[in-house]
PDB file of N, H, CA, C and O in Angstrom:
ATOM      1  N   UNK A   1      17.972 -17.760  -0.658  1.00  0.00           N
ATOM      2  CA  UNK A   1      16.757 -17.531   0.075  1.00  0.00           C
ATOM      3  C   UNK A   1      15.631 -18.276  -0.628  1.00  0.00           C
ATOM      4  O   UNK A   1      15.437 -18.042  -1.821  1.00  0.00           O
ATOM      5  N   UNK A   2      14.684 -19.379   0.190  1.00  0.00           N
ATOM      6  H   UNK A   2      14.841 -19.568   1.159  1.00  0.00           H
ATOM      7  CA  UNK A   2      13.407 -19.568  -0.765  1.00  0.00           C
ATOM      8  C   UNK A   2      12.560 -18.664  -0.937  1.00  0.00           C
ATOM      9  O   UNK A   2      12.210 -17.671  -0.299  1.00  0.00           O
ATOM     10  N   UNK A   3      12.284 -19.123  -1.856  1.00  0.00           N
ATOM     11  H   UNK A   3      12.568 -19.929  -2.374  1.00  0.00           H
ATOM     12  CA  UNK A   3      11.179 -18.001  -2.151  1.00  0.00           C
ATOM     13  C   UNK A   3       9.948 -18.989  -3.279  1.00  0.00           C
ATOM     14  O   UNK A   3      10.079 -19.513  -4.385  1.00  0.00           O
ATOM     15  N   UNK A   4       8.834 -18.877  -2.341  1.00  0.00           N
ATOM     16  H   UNK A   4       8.727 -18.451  -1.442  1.00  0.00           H
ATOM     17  CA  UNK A   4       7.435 -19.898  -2.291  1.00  0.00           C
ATOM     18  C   UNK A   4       7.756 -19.557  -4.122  1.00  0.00           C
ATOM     19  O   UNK A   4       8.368 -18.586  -4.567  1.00  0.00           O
ATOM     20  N   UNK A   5       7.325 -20.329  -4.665  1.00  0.00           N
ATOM     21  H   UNK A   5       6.828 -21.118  -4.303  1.00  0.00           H
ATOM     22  CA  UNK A   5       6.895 -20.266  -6.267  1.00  0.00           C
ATOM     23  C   UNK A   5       5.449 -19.429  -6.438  1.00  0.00           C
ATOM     24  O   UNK A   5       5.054 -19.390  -7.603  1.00  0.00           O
ATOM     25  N   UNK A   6       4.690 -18.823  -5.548  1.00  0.00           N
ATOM     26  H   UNK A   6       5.011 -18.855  -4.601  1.00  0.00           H
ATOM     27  CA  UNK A   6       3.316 -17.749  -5.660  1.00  0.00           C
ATOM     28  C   UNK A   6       4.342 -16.536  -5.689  1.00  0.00           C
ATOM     29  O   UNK A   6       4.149 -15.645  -6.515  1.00  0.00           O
ATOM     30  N   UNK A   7       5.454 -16.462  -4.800  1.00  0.00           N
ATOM     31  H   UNK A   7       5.610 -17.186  -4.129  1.00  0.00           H
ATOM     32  CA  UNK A   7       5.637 -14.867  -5.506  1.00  0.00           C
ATOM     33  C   UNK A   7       7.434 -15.070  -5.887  1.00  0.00           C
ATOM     34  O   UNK A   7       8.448 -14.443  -5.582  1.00  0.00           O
ATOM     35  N   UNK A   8       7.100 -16.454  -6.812  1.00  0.00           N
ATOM     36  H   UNK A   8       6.276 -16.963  -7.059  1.00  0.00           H
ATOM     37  CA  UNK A   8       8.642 -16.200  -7.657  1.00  0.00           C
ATOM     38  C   UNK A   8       7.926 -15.397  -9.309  1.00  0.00           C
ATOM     39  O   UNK A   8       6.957 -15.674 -10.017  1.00  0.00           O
ATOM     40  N   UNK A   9       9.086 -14.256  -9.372  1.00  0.00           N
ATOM     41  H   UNK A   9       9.873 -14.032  -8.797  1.00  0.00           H
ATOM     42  CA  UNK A   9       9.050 -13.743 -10.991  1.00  0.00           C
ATOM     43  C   UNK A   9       9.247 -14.460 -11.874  1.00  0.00           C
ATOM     44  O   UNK A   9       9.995 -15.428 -11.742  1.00  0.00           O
ATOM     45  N   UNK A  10       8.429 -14.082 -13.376  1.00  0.00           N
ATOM     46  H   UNK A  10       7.821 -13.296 -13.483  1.00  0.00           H
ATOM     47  CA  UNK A  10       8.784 -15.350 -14.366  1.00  0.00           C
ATOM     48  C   UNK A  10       9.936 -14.641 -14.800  1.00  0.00           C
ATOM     49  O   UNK A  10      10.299 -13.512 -14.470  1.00  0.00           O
ATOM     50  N   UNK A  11      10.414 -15.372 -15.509  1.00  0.00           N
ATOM     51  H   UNK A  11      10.118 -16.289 -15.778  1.00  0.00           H
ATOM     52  CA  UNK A  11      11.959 -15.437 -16.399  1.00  0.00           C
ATOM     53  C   UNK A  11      12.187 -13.705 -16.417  1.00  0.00           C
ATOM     54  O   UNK A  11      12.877 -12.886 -15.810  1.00  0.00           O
ATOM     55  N   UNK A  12      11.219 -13.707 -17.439  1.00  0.00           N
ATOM     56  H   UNK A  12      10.659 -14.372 -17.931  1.00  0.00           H
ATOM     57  CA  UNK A  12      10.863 -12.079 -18.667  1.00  0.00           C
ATOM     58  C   UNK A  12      10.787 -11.403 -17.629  1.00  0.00           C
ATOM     59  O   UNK A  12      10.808 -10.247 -18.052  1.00  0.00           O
ATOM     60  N   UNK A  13      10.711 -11.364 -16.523  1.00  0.00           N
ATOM     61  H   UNK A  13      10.694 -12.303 -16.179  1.00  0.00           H
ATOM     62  CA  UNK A  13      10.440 -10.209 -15.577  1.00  0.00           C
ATOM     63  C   UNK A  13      11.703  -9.515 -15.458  1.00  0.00           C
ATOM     64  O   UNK A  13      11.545  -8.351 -15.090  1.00  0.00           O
ATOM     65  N   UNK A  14      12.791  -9.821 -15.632  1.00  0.00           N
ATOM     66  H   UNK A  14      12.920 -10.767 -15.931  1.00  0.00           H
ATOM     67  CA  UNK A  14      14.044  -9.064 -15.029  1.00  0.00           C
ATOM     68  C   UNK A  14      14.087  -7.414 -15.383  1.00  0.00           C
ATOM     69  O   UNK A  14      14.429  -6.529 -14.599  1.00  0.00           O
ATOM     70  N   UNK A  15      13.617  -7.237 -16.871  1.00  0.00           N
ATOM     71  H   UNK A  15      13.339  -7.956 -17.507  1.00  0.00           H
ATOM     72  CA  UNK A  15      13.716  -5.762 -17.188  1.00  0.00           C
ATOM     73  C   UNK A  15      12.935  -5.473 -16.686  1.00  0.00           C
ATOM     74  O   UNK A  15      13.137  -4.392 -16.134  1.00  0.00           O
ATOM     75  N   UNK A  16      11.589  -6.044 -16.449  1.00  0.00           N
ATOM     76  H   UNK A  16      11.425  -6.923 -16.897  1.00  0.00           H
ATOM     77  CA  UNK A  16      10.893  -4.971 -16.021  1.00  0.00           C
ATOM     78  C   UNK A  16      11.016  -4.013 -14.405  1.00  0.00           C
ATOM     79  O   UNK A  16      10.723  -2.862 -14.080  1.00  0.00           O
ATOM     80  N   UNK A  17      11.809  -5.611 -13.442  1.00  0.00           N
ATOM     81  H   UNK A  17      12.047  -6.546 -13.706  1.00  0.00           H
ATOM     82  CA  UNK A  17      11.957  -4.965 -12.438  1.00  0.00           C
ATOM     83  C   UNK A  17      13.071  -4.334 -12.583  1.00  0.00           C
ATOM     84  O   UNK A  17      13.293  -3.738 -11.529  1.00  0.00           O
ATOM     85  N   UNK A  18      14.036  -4.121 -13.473  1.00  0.00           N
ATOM     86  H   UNK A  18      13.856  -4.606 -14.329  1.00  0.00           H
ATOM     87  CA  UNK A  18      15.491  -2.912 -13.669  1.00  0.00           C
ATOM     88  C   UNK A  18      14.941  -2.075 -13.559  1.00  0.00           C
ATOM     89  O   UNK A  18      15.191  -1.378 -12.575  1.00  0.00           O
ATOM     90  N   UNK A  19      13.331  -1.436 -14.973  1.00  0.00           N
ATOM     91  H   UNK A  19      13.128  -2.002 -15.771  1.00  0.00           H
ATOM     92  CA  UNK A  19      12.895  -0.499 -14.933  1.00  0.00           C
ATOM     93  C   UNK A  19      12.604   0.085 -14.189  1.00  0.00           C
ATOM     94  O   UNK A  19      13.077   1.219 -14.118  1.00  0.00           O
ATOM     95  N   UNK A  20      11.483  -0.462 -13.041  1.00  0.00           N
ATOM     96  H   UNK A  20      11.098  -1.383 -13.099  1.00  0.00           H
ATOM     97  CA  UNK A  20      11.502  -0.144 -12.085  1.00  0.00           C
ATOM     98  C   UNK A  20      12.118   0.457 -10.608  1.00  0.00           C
ATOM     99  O   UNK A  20      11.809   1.296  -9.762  1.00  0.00           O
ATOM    100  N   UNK A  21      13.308  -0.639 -10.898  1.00  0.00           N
ATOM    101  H   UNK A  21      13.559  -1.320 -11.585  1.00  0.00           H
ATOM    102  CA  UNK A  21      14.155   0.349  -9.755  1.00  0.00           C
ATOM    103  C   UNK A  21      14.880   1.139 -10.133  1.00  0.00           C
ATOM    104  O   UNK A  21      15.720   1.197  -9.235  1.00  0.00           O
ATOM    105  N   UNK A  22      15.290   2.166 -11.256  1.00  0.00           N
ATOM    106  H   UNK A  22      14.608   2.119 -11.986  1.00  0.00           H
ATOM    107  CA  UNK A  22      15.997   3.062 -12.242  1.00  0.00           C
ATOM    108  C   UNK A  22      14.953   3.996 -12.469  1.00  0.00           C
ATOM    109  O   UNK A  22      15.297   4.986 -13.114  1.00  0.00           O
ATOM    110  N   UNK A  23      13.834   3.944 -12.128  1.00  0.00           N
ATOM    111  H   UNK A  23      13.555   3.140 -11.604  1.00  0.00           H
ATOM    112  CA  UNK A  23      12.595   4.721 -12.297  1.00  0.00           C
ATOM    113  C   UNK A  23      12.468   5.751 -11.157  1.00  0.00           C
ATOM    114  O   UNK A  23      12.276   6.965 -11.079  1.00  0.00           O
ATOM    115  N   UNK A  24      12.754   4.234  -9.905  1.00  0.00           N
ATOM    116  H   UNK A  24      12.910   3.248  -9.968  1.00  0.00           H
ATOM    117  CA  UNK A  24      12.640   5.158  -8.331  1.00  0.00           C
ATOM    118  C   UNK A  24      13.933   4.579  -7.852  1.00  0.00           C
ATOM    119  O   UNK A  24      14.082   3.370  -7.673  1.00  0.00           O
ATOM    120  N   UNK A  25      14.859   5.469  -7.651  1.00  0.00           N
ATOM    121  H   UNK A  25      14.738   6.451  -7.797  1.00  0.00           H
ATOM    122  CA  UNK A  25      16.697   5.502  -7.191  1.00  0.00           C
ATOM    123  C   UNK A  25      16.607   5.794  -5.721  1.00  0.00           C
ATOM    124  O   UNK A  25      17.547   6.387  -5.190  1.00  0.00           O
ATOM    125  N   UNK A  26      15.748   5.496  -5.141  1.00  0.00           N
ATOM    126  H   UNK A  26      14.985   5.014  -5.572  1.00  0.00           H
ATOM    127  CA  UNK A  26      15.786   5.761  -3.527  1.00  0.00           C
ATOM    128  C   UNK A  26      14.942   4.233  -2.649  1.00  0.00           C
ATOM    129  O   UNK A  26      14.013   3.526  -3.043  1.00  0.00           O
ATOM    130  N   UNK A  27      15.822   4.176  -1.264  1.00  0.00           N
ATOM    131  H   UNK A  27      16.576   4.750  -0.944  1.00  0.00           H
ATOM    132  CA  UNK A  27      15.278   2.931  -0.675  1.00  0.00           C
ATOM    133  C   UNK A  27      15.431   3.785   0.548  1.00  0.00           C
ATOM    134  O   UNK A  27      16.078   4.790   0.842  1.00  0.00           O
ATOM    135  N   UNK A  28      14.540   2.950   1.170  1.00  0.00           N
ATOM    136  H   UNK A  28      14.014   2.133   0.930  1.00  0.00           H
ATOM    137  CA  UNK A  28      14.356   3.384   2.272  1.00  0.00           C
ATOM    138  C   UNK A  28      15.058   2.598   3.861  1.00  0.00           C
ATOM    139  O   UNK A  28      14.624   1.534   4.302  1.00  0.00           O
ATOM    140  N   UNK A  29      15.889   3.189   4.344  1.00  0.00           N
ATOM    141  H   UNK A  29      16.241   4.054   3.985  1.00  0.00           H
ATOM    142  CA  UNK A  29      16.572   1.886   4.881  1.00  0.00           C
ATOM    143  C   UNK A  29      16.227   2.328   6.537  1.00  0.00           C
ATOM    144  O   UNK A  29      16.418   3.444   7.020  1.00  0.00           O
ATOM    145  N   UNK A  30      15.646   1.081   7.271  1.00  0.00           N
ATOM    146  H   UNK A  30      15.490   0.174   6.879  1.00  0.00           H
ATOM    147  CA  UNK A  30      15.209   1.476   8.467  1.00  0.00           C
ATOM    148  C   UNK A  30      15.912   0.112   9.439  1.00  0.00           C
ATOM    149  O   UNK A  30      15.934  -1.113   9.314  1.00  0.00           O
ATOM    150  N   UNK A  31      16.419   1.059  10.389  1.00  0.00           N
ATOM    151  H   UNK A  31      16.401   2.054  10.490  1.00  0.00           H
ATOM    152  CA  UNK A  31      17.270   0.086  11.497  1.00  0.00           C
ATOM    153  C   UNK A  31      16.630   0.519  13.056  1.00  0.00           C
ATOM    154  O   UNK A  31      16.431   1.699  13.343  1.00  0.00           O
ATOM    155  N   UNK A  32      16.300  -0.779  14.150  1.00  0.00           N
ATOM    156  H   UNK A  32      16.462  -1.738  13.918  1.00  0.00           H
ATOM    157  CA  UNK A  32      15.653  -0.776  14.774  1.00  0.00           C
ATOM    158  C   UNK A  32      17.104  -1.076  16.082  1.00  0.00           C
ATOM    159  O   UNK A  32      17.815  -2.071  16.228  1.00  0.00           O
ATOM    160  N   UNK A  33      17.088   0.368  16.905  1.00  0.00           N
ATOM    161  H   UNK A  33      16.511   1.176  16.786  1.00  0.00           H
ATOM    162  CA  UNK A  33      18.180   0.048  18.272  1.00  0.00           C
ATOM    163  C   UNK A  33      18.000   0.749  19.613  1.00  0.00           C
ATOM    164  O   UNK A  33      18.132   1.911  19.999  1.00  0.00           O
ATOM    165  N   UNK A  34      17.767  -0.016  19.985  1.00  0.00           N
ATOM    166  H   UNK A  34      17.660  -0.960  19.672  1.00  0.00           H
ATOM    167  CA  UNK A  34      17.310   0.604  21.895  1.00  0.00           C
ATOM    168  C   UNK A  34      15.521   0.921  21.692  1.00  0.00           C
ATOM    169  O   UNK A  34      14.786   1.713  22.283  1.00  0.00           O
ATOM    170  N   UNK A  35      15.258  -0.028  20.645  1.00  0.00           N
ATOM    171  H   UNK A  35      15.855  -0.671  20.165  1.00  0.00           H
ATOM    172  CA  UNK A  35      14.150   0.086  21.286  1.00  0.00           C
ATOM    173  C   UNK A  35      13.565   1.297  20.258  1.00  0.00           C
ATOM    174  O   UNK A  35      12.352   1.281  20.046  1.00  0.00           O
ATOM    175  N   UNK A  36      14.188   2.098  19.764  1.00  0.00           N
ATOM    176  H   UNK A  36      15.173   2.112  19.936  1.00  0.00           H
ATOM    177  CA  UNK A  36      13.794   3.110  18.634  1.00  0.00           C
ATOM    178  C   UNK A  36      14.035   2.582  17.324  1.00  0.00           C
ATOM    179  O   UNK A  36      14.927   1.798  16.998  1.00  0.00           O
ATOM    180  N   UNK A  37      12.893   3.239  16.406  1.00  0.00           N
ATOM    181  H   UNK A  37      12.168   3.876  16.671  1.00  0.00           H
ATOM    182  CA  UNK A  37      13.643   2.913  14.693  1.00  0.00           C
ATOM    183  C   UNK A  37      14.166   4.194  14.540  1.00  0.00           C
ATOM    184  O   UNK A  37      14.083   5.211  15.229  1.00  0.00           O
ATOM    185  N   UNK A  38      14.660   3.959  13.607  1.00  0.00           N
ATOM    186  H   UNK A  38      14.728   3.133  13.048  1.00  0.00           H
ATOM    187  CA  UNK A  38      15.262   5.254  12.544  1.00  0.00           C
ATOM    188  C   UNK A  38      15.272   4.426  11.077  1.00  0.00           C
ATOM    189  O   UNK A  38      15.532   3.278  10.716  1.00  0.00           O
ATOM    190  N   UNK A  39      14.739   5.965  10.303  1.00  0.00           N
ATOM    191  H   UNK A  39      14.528   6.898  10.596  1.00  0.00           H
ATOM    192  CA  UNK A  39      14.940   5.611   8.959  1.00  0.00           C
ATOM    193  C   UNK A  39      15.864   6.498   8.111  1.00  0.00           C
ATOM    194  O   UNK A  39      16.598   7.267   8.733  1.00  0.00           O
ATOM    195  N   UNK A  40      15.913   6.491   6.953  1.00  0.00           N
ATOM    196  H   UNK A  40      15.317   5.867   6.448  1.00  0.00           H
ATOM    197  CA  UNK A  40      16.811   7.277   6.516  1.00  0.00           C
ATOM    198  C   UNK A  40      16.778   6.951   4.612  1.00  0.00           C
ATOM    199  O   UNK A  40      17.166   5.855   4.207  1.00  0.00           O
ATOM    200  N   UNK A  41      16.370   7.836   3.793  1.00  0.00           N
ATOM    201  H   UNK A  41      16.055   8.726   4.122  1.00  0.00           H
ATOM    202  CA  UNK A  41      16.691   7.450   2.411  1.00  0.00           C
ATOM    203  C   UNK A  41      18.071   7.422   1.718  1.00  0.00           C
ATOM    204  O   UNK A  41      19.000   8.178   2.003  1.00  0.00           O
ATOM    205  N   UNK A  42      18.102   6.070   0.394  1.00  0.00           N
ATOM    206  H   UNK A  42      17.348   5.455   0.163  1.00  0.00           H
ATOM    207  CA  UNK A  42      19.137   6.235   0.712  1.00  0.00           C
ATOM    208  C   UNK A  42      19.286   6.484  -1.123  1.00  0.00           C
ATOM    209  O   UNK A  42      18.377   6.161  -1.888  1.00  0.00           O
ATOM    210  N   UNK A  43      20.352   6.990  -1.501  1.00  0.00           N
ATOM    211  H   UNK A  43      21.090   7.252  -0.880  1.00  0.00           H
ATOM    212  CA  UNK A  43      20.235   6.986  -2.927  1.00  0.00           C
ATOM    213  C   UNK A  43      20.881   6.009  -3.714  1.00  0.00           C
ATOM    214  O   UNK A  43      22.085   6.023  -3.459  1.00  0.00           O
ATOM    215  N   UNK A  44      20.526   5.003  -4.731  1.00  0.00           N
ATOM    216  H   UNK A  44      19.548   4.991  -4.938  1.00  0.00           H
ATOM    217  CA  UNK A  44      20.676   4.033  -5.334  1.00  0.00           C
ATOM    218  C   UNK A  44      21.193   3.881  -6.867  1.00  0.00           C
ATOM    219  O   UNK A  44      20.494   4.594  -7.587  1.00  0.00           O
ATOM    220  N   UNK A  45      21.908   3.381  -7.393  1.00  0.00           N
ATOM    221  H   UNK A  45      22.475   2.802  -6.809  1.00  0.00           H
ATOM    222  CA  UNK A  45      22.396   3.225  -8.370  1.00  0.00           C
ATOM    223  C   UNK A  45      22.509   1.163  -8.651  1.00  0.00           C
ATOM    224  O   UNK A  45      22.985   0.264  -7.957  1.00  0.00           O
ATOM    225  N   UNK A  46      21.702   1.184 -10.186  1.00  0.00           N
ATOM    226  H   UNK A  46      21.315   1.914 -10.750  1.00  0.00           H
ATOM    227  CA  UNK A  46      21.496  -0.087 -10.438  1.00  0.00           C
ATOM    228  C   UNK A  46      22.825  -0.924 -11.805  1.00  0.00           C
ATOM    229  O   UNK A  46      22.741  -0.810 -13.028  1.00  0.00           O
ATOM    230  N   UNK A  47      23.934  -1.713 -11.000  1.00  0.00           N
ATOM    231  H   UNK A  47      24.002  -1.806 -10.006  1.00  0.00           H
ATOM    232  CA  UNK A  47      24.234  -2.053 -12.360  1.00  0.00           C
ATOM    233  C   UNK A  47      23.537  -3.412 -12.867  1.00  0.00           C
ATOM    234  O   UNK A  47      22.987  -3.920 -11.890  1.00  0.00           O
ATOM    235  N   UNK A  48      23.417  -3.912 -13.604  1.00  0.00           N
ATOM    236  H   UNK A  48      23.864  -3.499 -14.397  1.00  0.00           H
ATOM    237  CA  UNK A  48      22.076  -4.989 -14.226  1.00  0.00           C
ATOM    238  C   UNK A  48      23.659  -5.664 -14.663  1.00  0.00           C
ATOM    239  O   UNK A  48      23.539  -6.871 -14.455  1.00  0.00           O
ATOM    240  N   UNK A  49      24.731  -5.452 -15.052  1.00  0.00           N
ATOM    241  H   UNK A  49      24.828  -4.471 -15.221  1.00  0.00           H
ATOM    242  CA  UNK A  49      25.471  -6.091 -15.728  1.00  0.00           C
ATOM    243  C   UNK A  49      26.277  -7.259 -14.690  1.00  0.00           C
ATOM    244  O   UNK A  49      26.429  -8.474 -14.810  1.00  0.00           O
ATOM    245  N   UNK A  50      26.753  -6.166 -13.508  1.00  0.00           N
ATOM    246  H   UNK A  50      26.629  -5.179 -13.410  1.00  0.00           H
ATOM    247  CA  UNK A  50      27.362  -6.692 -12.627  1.00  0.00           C
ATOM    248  C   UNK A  50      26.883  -7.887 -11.981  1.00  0.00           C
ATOM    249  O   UNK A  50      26.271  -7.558 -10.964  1.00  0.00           O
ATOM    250  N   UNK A  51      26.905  -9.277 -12.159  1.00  0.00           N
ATOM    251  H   UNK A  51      27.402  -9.545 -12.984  1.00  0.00           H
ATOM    252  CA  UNK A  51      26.703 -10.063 -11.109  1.00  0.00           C
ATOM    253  C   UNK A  51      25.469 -10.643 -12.038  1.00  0.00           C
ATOM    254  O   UNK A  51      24.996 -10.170 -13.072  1.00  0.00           O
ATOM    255  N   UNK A  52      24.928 -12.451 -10.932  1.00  0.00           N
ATOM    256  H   UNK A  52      25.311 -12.836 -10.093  1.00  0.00           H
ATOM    257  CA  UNK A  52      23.911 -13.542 -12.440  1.00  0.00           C
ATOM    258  C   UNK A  52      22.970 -12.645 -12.101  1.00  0.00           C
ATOM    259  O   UNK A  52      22.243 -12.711 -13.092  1.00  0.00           O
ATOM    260  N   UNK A  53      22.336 -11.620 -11.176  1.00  0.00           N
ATOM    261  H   UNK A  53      22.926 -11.567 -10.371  1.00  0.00           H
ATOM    262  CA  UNK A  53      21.020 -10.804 -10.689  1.00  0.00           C
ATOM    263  C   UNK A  53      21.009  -9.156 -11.089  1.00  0.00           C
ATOM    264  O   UNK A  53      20.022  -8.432 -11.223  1.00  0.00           O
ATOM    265  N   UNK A  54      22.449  -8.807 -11.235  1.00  0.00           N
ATOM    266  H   UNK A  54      23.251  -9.394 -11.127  1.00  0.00           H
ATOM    267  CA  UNK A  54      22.644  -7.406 -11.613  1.00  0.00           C
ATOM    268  C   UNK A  54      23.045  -6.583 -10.142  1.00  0.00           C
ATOM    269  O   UNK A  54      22.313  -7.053  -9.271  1.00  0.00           O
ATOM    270  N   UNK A  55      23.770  -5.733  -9.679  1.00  0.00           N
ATOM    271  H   UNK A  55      24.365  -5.352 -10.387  1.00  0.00           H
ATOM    272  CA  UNK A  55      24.136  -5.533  -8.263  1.00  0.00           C
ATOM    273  C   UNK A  55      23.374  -3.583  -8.063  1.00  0.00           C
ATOM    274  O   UNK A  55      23.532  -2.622  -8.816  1.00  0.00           O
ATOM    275  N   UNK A  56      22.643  -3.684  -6.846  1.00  0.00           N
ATOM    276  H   UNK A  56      22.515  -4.465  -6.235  1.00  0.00           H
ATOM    277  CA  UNK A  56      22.253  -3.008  -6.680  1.00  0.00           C
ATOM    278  C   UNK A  56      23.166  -1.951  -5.338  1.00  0.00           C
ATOM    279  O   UNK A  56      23.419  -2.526  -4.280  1.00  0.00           O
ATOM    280  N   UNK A  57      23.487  -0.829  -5.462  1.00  0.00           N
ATOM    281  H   UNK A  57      23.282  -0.361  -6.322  1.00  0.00           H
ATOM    282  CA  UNK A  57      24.390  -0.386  -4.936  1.00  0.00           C
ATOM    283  C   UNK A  57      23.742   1.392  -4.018  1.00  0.00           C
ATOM    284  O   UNK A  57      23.392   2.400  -4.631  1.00  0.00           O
ATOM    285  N   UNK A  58      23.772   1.250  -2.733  1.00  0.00           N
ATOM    286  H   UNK A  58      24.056   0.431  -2.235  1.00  0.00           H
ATOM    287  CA  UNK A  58      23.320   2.208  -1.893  1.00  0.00           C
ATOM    288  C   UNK A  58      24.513   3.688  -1.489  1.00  0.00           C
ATOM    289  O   UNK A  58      25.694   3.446  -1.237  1.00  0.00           O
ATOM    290  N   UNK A  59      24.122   4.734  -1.489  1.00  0.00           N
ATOM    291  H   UNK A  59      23.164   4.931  -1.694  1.00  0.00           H
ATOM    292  CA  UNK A  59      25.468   5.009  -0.078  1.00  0.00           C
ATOM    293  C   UNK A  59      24.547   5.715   1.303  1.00  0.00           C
ATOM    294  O   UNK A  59      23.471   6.313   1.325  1.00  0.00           O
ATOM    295  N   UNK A  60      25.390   5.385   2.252  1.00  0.00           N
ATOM    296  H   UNK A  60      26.264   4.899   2.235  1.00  0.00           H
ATOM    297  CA  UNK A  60      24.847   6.468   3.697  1.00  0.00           C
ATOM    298  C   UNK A  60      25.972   7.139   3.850  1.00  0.00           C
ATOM    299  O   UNK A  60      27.074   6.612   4.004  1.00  0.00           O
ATOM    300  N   UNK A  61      25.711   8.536   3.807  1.00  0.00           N
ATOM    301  H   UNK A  61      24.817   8.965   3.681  1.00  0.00           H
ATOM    302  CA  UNK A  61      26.973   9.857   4.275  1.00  0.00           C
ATOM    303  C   UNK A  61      27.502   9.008   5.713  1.00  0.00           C
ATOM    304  O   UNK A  61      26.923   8.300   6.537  1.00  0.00           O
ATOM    305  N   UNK A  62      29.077   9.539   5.512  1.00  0.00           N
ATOM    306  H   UNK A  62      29.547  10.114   4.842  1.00  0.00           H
ATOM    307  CA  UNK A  62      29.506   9.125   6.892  1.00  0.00           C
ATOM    308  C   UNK A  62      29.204   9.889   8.241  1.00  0.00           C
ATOM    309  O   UNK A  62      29.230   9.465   9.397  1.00  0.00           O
ATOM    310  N   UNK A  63      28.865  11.336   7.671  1.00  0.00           N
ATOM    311  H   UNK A  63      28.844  11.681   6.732  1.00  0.00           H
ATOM    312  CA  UNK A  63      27.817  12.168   8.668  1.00  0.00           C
ATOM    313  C   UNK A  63      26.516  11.534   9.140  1.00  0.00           C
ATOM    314  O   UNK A  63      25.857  12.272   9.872  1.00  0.00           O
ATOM    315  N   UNK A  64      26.108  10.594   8.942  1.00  0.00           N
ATOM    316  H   UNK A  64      26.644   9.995   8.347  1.00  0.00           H
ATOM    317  CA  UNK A  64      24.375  10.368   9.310  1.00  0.00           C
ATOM    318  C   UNK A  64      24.686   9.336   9.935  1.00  0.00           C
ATOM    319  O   UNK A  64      25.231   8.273   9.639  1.00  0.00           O
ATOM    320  N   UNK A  65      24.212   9.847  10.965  1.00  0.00           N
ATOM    321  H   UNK A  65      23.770  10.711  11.205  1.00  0.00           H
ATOM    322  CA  UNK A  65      23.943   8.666  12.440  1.00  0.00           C
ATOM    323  C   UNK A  65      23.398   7.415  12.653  1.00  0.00           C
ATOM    324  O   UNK A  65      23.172   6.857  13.726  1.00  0.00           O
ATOM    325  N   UNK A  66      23.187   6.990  11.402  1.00  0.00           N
ATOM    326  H   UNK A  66      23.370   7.444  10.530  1.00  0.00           H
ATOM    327  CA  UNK A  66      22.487   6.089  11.057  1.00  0.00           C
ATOM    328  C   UNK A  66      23.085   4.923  11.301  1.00  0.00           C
ATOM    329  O   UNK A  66      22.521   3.867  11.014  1.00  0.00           O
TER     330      UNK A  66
END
């Protein structure tokens, strides 16, 4: 994906954004169908090791209609 060089992170930024998302473990995931949204939180777990970016990992219950 490009991404303009005004809002690329410098290098040193990586921990800080780990911190950040290990701070707040919830995303908010919103899907738009028939014309309605729905949202739904979702709970998050960060591995930093996994992968050159670190892999960020969601679940949705198989109960939620989502």
């Amino acid at each position: 994906m490009y991404i303009p060089a005004s809002f690329a992170l410098p290098p040193d930024a990586r921990e800080q954004v780990f911190d950040i998302v290990e701070a707040n473990p919830f995303a908010t995931l919103i899907c738009a169908s028939g014309g309605d949204l729905q949202a739904v939180h979702l709970p998050c777990l960060l591995d930093p090791a996994r992968g050159p970016h670190g892999t960020l990992r969601a679940h949705v219950a198989r109960a939620n209609p989502i």
